[in-house]
Backbone as a ProteinNet text record, in pm:
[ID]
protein_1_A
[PRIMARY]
XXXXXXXXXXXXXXXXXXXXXXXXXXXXXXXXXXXXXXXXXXXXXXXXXXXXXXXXXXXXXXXXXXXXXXXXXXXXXXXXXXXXXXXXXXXXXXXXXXXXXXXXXXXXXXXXXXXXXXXXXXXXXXXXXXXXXXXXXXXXXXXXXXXXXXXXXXXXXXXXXXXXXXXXX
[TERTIARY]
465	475.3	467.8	516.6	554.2	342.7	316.7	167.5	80.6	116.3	78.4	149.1	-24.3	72.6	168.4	278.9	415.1	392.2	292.4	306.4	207.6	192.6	138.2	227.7	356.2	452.6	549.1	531.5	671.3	783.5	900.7	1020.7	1021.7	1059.6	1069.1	1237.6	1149.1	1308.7	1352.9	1435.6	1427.4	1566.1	1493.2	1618.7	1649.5	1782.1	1783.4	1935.7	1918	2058.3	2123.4	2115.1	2226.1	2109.6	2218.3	2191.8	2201.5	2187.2	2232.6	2242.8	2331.4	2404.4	2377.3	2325.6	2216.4	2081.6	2044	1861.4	1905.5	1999.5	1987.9	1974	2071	2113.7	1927.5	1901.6	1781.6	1702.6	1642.1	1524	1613.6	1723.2	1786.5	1731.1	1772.4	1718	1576.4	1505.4	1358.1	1282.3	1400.2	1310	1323.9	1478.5	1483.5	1414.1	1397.7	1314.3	1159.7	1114.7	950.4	952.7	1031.1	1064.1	1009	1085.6	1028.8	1203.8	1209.5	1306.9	1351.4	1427.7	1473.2	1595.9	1613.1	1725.9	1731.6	1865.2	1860.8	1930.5	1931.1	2017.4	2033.7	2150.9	2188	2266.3	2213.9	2286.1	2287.7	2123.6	2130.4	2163.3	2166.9	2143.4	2027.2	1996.7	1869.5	1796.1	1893.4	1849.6	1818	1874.9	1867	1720.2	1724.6	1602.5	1483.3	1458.6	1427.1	1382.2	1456.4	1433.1	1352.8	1368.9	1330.6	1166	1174.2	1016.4	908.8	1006.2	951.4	920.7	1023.3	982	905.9	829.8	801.1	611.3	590.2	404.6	354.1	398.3	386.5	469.2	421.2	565.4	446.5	528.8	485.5	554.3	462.9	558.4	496.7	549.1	512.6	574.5	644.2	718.9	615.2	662.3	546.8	595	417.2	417.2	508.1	536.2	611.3	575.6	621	570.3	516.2	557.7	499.2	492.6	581	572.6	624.8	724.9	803.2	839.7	863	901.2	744.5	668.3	572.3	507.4	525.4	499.9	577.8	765.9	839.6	833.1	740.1	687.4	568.3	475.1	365.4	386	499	544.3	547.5	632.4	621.2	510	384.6	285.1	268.2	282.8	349.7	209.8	121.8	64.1	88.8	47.1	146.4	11.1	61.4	14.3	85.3	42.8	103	35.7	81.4	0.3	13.6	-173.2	-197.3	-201.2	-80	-27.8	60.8	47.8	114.7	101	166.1	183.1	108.6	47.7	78.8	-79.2	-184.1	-324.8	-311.5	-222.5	-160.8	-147.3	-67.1	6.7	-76.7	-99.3	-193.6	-304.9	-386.7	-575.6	-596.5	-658.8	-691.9	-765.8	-795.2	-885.7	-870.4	-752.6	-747.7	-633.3	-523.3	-371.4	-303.7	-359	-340.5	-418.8	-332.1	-442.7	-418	-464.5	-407.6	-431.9	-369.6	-439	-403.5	-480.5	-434.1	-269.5	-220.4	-62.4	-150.8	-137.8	-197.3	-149.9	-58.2	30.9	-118.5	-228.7	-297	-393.2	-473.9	-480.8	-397.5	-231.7	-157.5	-116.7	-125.9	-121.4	-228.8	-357.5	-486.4	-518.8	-447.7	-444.1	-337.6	-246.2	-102.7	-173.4	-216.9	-300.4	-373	-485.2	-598.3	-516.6	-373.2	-382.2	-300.3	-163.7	-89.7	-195.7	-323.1	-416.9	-474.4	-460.7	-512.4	-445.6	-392.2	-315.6	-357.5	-521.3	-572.6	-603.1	-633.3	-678.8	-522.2	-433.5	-300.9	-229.1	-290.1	-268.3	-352.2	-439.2	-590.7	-501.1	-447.8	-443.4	-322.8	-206.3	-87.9	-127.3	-256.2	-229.4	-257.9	-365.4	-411.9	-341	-241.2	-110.5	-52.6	-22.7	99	-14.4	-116.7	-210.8	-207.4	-160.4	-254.7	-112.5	-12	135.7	177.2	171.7	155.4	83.8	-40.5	-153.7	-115.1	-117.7	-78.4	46.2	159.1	294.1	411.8	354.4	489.7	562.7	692.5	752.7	682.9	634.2	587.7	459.3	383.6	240.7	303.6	391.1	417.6	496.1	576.2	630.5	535.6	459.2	326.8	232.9	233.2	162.9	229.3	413.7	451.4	417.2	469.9	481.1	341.7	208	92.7	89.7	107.3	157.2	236.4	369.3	436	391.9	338.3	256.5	139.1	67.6	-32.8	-1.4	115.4	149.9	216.6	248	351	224.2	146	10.6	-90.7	-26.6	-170.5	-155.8	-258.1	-227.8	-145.5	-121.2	-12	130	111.5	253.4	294.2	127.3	120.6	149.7	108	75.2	220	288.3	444	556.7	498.1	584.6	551.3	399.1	400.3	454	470.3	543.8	700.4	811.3	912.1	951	837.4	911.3	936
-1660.5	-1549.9	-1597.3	-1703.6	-1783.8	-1785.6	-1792.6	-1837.7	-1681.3	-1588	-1443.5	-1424.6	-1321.6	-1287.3	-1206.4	-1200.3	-1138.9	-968.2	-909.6	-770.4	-766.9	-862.6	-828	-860	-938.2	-1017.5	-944.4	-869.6	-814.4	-867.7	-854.7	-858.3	-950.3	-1049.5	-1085.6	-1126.7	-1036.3	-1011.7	-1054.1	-1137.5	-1250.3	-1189.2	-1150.6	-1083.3	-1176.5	-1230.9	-1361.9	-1276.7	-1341.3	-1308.5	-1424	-1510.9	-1659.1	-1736.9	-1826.6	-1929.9	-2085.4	-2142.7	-2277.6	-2265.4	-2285.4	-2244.1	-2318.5	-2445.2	-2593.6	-2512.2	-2500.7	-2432.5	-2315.6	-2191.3	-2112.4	-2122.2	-2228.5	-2265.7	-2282.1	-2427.1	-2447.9	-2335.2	-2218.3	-2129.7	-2051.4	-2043.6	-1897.9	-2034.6	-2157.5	-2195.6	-2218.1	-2209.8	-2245.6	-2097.5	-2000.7	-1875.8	-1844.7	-1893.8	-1863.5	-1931	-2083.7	-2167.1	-2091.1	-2045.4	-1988.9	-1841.9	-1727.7	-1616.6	-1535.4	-1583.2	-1468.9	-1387.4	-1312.5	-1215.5	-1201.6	-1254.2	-1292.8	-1210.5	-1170.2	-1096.5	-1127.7	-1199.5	-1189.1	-1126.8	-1101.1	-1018.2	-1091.9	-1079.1	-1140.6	-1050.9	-1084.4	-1038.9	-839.7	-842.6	-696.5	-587.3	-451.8	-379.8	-364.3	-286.8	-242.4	-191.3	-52.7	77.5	-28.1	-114.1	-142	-221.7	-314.1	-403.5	-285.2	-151.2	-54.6	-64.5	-19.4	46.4	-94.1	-244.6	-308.6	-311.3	-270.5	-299.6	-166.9	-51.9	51.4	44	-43.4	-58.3	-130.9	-259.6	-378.9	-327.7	-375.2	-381.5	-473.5	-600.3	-672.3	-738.7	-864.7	-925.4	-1058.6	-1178.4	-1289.3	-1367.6	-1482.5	-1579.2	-1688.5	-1818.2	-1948.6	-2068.3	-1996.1	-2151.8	-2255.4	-2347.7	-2446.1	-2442.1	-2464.5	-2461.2	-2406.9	-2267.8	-2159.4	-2130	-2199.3	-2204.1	-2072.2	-1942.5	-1824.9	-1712.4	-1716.9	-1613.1	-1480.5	-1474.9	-1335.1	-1251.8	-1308.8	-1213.8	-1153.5	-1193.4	-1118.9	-1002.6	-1032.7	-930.3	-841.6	-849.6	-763.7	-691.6	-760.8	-694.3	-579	-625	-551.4	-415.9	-459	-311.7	-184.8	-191	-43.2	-44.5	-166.4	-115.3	-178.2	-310.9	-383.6	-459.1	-499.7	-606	-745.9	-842.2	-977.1	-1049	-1135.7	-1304.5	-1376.3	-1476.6	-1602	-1738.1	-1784.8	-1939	-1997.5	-1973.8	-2008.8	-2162.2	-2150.5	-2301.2	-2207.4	-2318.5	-2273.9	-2153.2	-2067.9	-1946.6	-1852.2	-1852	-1734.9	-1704.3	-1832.6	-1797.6	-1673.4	-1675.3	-1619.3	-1470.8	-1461.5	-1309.8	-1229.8	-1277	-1245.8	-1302.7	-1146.7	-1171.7	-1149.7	-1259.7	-1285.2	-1185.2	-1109	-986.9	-849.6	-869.9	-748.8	-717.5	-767.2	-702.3	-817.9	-900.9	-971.2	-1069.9	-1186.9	-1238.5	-1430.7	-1476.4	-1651.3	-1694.6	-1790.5	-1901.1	-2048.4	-2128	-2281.4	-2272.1	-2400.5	-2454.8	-2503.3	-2376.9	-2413.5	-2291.8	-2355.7	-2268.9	-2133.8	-2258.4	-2176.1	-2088.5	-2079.8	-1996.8	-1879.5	-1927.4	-1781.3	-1752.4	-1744.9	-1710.6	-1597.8	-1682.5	-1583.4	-1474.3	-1478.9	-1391.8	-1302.2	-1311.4	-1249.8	-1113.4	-1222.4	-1102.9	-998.1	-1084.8	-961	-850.4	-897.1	-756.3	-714.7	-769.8	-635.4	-570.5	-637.5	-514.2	-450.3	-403.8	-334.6	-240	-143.1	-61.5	-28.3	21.6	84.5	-74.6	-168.7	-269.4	-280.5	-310.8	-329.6	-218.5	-137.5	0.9	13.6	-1.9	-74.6	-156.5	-286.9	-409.3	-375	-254.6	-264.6	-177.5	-91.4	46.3	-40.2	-125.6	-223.1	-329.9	-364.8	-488.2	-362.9	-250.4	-224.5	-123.5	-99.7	-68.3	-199.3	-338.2	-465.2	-498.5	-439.8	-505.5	-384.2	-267.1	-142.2	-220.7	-259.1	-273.5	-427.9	-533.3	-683.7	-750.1	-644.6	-765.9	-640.7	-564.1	-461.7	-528.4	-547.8	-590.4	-594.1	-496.6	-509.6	-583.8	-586.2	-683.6	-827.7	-843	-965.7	-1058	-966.5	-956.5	-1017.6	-957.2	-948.5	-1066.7	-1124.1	-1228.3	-1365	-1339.2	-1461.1	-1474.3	-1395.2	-1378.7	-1431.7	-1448.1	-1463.9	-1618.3	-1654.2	-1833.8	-1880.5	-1847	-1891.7	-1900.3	-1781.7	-1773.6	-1891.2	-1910.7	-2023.5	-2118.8	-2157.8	-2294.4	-2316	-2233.3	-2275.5	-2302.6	-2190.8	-2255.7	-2340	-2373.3	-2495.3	-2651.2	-2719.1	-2905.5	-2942.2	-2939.1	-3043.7	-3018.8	-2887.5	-2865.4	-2916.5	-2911.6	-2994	-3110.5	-3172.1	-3316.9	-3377	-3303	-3322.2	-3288.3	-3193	-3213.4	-3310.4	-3334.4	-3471.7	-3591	-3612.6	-3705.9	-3695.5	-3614.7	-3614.6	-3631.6	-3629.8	-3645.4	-3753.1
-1890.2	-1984.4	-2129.1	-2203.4	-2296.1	-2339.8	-2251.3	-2291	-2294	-2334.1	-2357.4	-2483.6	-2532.4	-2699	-2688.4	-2821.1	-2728.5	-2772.6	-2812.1	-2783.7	-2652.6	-2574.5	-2408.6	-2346.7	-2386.7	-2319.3	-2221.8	-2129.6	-2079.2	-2061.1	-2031.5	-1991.1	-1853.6	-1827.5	-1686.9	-1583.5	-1536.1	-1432.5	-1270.5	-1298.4	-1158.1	-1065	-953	-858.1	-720.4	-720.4	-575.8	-571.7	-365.2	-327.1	-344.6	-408.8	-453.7	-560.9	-608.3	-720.6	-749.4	-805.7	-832.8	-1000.9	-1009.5	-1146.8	-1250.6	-1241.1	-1274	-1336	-1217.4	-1219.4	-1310.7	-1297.2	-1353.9	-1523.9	-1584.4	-1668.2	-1774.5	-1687.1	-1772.7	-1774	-1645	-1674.5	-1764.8	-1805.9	-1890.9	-2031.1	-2078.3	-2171.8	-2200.7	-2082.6	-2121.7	-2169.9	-2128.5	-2142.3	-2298.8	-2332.2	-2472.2	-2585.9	-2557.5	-2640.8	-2611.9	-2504.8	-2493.2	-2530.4	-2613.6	-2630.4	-2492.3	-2441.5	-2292.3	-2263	-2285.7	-2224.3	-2071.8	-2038.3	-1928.3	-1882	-1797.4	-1698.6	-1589	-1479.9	-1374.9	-1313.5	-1178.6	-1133.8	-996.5	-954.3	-796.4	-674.5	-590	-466.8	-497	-540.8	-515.5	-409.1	-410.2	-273.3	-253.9	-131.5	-30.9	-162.8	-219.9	-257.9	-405.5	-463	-606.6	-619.9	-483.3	-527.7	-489.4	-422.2	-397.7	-508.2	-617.2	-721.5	-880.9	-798.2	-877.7	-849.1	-761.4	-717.3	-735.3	-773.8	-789.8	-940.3	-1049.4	-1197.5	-1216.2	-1144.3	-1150.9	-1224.1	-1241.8	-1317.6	-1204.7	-1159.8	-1045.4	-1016.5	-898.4	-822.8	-873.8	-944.7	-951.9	-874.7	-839.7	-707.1	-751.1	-758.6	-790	-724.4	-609.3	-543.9	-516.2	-464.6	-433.8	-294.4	-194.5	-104.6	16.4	-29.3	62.9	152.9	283.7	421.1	483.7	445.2	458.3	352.8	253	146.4	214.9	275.3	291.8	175.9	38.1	-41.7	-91	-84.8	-142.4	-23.5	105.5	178.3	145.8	132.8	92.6	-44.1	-146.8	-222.4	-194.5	-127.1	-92.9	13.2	60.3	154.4	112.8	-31.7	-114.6	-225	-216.4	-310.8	-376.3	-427.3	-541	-566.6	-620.8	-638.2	-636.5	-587.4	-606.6	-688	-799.4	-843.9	-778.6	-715.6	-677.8	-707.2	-650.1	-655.5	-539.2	-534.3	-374.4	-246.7	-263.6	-145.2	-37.2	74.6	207.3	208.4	272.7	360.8	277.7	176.4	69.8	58	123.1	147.4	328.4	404	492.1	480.8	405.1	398.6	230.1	129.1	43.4	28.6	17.3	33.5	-113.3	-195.5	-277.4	-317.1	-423.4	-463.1	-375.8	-295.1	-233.6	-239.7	-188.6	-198.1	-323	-382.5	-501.4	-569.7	-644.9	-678.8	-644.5	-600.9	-603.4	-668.7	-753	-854	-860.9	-845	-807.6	-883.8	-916.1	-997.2	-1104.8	-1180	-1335.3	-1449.8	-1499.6	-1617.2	-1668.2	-1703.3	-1843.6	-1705.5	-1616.4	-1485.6	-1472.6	-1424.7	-1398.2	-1531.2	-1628.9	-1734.1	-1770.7	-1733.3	-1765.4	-1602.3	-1517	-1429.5	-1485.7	-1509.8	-1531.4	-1668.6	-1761	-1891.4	-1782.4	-1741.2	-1659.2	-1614.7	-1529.4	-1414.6	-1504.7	-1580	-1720.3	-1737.8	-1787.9	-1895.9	-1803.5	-1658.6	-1598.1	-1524.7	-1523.2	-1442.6	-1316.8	-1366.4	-1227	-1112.1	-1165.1	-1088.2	-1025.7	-1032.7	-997.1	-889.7	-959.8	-837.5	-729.9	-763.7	-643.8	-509.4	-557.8	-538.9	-447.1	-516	-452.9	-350	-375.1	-235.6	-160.2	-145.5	-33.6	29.9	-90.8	-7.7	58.9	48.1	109.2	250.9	240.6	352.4	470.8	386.4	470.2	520.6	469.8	558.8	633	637.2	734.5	880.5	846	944.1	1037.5	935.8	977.2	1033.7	935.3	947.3	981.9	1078.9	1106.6	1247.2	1245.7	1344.3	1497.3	1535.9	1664.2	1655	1600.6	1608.4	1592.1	1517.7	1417.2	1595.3	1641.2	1788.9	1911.3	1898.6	2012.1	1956.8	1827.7	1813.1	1830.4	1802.2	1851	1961.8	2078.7	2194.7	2296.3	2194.2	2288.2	2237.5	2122.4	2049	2127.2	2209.2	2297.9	2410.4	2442.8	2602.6	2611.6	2497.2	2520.2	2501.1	2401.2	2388.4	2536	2603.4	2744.1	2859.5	2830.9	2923.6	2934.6	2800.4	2758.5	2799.3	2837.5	2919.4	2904.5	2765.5	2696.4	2778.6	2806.8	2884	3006.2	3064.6	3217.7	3196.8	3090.1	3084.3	3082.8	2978.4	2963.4	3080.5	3178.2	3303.6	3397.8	3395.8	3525.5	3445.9	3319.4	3241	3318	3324.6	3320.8	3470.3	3522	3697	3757.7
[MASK]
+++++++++++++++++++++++++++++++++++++++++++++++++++++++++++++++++++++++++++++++++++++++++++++++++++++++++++++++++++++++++++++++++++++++++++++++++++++++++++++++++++++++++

């Protein structure tokens, strides 16, 4: 955000159910040395983070290598557009140009993605009807169910399994 001029600059608002009081410390100082306006909030309710995602312009995500990216599906459920940065899980659950946007681990990149979709409302509204069309369709409990369930069934039927019981006898 720090790298946007600051009448494009929004407000950024970080919502976790816990903390490390360390980490919190420096991003509350790095935000103030980079004039980025910072608020966090912790251990919200159902209905509140409800309502954070209903104010949100988008959902930015930048962990590194997030083995699946659940919060951004949980973003995309009620509509949300996501930026992320595309490692592990997150080429998975967000389609690049369709329910958001990926961008390698490069400050001046999600920076210049982050400008594009602020300055775009309708592209963002685009982006969120389709994340929250593509997690309706992809990641609703019963498919998500039925796809472990056939990953287990083949990993149990597959050689390796044979191979590993005439091993043990």
């Amino acid at each position: 955000l720090s790298r946007l001029p600051l009448d494009a600059r929004p407000a950024l608002r970080l919502v976790s159910n816990d903390q490390n009081p360390g980490y919190r410390r420096s991003v509350e100082h790095k935000a103030r040395a980079a004039g980025v306006d910072l608020s966090i909030r912790l251990r919200v309710s159902d209905l509140e983070l409800a309502n954070e995602y209903r104010d949100a312009a988008l959902f930015v995500f930048s962990a590194r290598d997030e083995p699946l990216g659940l919060a951004p599906l949980e973003a995309m459920a009620p509509g949300l557009a996501v930026l992320a940065v595309g490692e592990g899980g997150l080429h998975e659950t967000v389609q690049s140009g369709q329910t958001g946007v990926l961008v390698p681990r490069d400050a001046a990149a999600f920076a210049r993605a982050l400008e594009e979709l602020l300055a775009s409302p309708e592209r963002r509204h685009r982006l969120g009807a389709q994340a929250r069309a593509h997690v309706e369709e992809h990641w609703n409990w019963p498919k998500r169910a039925a796809f472990l369930e056939a990953q287990l069934a083949s990993l149990a039927a597959s050689p390796m399994r044979e191979l590993a019981r005439s091993t043990e006898r």
